[in-house]
Backbone as CSV, one residue per row, in Angstrom:
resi,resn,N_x,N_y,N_z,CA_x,CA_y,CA_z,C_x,C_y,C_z
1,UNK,0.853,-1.184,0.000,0.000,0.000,0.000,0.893,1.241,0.000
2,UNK,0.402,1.611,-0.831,1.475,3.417,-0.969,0.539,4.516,-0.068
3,UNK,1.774,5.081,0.584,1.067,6.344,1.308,2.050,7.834,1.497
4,UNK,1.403,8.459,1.312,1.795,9.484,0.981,2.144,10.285,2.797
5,UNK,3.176,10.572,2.959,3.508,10.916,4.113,3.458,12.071,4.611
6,UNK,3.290,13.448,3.431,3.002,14.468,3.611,1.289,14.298,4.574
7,UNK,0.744,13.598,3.930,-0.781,13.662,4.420,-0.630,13.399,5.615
8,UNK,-0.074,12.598,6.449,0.229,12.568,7.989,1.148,13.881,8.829
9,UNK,1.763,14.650,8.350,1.855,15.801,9.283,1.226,16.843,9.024
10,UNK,0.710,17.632,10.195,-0.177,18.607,10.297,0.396,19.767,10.887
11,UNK,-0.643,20.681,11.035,0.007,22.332,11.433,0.341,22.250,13.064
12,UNK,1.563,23.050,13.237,1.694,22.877,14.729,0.989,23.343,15.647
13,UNK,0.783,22.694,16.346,-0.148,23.492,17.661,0.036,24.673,18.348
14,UNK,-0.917,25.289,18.752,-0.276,27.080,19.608,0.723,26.942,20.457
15,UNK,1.259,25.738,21.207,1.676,25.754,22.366,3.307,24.873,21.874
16,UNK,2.875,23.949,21.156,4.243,23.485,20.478,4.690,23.467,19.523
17,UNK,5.897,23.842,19.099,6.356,23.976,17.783,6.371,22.965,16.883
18,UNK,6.860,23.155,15.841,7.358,22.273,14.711,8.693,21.442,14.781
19,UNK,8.266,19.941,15.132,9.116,19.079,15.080,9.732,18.403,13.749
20,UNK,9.280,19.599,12.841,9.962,18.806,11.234,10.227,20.201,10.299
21,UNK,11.117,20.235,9.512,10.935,21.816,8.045,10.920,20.891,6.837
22,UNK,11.224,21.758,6.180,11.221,20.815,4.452,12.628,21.474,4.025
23,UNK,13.277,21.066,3.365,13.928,21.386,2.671,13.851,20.629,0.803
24,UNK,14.137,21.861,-0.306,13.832,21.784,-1.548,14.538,20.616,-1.978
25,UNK,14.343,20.023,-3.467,14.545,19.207,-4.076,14.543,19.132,-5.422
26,UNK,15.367,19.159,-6.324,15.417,19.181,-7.644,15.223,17.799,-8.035
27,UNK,14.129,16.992,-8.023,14.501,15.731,-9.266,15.168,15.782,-10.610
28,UNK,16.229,15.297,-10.571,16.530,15.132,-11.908,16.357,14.282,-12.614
29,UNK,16.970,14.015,-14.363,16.320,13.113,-15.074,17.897,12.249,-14.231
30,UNK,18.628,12.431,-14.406,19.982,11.293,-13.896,19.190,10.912,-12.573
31,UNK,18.907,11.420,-11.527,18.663,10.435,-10.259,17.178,9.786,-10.339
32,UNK,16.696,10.295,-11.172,15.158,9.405,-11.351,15.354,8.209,-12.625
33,UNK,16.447,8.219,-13.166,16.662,6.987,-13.510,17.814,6.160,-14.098
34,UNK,18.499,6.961,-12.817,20.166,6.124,-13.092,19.904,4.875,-12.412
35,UNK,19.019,4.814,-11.343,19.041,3.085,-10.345,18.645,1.940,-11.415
36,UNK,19.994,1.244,-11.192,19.602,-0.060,-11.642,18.656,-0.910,-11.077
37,UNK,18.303,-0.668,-9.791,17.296,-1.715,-9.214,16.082,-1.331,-9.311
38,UNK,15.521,-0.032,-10.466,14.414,0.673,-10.455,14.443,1.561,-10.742
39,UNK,13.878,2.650,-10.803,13.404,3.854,-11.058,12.865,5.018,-9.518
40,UNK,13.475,5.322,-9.651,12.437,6.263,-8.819,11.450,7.259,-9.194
41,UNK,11.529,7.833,-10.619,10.208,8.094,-11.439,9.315,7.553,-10.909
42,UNK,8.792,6.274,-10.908,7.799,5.973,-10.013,7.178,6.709,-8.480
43,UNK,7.640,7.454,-8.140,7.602,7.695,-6.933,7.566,9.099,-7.179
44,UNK,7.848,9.866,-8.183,6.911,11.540,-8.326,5.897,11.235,-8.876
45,UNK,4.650,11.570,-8.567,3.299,11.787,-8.732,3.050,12.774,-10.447
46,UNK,3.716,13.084,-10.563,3.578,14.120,-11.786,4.689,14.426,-11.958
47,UNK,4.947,15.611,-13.625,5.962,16.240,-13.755,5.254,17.323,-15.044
48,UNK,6.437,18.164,-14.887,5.707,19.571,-15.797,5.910,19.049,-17.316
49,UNK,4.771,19.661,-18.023,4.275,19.162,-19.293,5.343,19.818,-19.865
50,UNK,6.203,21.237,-20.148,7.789,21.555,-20.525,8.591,21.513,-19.438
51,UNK,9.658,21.297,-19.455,10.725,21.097,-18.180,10.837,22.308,-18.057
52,UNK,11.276,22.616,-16.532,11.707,24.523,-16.281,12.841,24.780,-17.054
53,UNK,13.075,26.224,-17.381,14.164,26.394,-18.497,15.461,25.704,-17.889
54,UNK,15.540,26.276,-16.281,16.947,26.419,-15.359,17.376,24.891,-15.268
55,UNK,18.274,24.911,-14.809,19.378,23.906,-15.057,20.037,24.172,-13.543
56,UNK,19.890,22.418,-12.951,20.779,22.446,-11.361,22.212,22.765,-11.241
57,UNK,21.954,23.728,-10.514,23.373,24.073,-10.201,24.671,23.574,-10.309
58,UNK,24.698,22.153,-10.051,25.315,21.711,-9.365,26.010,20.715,-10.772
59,UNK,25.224,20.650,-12.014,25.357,20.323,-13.204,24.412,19.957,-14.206
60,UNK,24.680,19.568,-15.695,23.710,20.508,-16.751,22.403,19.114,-16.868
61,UNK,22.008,18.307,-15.603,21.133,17.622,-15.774,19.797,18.453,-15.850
62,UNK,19.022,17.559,-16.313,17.395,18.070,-16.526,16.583,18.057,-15.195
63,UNK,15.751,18.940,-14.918,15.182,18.979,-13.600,13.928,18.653,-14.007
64,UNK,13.492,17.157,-13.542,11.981,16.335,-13.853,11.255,17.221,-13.175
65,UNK,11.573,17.650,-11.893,9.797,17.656,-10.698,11.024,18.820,-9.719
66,UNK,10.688,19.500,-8.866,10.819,20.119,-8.112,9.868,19.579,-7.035
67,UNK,10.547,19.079,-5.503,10.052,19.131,-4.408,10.399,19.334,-3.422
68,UNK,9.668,18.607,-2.306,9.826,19.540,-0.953,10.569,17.700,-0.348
69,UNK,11.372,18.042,0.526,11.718,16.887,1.644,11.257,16.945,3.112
70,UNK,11.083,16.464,3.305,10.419,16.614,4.757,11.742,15.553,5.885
71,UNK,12.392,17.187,7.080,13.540,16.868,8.232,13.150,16.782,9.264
72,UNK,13.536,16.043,9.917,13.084,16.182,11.329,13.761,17.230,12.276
73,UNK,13.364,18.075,12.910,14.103,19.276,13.785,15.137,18.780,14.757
74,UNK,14.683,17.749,15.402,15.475,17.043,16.545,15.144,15.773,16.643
75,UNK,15.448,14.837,17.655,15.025,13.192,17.200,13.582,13.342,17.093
76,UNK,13.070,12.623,16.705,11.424,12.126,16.637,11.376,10.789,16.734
77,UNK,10.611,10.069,17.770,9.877,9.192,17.913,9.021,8.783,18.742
78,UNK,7.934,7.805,17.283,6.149,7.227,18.058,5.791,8.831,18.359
79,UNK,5.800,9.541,17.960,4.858,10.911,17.595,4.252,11.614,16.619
80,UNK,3.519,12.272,16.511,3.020,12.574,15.351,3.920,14.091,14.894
81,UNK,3.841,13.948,13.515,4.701,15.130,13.014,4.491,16.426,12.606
82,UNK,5.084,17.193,13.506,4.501,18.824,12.926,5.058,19.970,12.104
83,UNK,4.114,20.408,11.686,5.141,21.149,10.805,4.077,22.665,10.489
84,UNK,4.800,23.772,10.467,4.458,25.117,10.607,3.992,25.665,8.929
85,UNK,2.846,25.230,8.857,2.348,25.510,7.396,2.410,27.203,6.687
86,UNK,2.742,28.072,7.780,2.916,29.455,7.238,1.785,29.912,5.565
87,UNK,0.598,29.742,6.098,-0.520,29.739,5.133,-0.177,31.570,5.082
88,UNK,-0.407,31.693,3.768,-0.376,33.052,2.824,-1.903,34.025,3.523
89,UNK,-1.630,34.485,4.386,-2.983,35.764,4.679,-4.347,36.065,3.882
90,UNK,-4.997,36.008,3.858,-6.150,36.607,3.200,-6.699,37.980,3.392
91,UNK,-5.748,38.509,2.469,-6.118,40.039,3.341,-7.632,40.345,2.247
92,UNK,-7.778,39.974,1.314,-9.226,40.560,0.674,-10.851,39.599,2.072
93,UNK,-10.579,38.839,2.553,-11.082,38.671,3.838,-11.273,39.633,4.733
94,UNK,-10.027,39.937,5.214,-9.765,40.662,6.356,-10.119,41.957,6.253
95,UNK,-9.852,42.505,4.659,-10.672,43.834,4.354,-12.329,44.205,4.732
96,UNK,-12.972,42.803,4.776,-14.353,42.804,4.394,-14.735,41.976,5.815
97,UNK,-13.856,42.211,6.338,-14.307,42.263,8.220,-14.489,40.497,8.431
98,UNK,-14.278,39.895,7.038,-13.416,38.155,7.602,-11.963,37.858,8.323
99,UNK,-12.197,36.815,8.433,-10.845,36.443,8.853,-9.641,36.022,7.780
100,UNK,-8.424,35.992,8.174,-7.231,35.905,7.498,-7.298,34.470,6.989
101,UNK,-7.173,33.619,8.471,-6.924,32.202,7.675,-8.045,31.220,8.310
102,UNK,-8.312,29.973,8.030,-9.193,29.063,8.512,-9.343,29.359,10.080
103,UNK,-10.358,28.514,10.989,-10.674,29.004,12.513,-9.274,27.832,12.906
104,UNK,-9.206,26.677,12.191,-8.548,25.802,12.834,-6.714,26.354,12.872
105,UNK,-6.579,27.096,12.054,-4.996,27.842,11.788,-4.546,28.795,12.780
106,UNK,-3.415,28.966,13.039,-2.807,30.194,14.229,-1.597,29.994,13.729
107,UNK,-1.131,31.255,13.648,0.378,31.590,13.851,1.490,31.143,14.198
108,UNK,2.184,30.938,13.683,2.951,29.898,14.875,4.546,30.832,14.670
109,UNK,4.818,31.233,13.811,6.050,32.438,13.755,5.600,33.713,12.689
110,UNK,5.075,34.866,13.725,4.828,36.368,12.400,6.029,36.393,11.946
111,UNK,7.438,36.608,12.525,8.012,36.974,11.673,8.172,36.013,9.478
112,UNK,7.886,34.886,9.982,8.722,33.802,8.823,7.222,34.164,8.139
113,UNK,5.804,34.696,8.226,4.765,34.922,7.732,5.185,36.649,6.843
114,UNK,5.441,37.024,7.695,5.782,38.677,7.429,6.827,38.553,5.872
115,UNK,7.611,37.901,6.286,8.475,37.576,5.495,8.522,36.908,3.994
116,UNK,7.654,36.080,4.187,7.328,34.904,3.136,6.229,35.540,1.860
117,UNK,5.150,36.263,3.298,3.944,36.778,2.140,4.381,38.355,2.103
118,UNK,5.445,38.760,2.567,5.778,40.238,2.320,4.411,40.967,3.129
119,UNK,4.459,40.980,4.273,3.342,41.309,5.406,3.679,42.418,5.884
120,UNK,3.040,43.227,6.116,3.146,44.523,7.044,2.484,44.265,8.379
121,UNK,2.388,44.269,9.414,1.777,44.117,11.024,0.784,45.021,11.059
């Protein structure tokens, strides 16, 4: 059974932080299918109908998929995993006397919000 592991961590709670970040990911065409024992193509869900123009840094392979990795902050274990979703504001809401983000969402760092969606306080 395949499962998708993103779907098991959720937003951190008011009181405790985020026990996981992401860090980015270039799939390339060389590591999605240099393995001889397989492919890992199998295992991105999609890929862009033209490849992005840019080219990995690091050399002139093709970049299949762009993703996210999911770290753990400090050890983790038999817990569930959190992670600080920093949801984008709704300020055309907030203009019209709604709220910013869902009831179930809170803050968990203004500054990395301020920052991300270019926020004023």
């Amino acid at each position: 059974e395949e499962c998708n592991k993103s779907d098991n961590v959720t937003h951190t709670h008011p009181h405790q932080g985020p026990n996981c970040g992401i860090v980015p990911i270039n799939f390339t065409d060389r590591m999605l299918d240099g393995n001889s024992k397989g492919t890992l193509r199998d295992y991105i869900p999609n890929e862009y109908e033209a490849p992005p123009k840019n080219k990995n840094a690091s050399n002139d392979d093709e970049i299949i998929m762009h993703g996210l990795g999911l770290v753990a902050l400090r050890d983790v274990k038999d817990e569930e995993l959190f992670y600080d979703y920093r949801m984008s504001p709704d300020a055309e809401a907030k203009g019209k006397g709604g709220d910013e983000y869902p009831s179930w969402y809170h803050v968990w760092d203004q500054d990395a919000i301020n920052s991300r969606w270019d926020v004023d306080e």
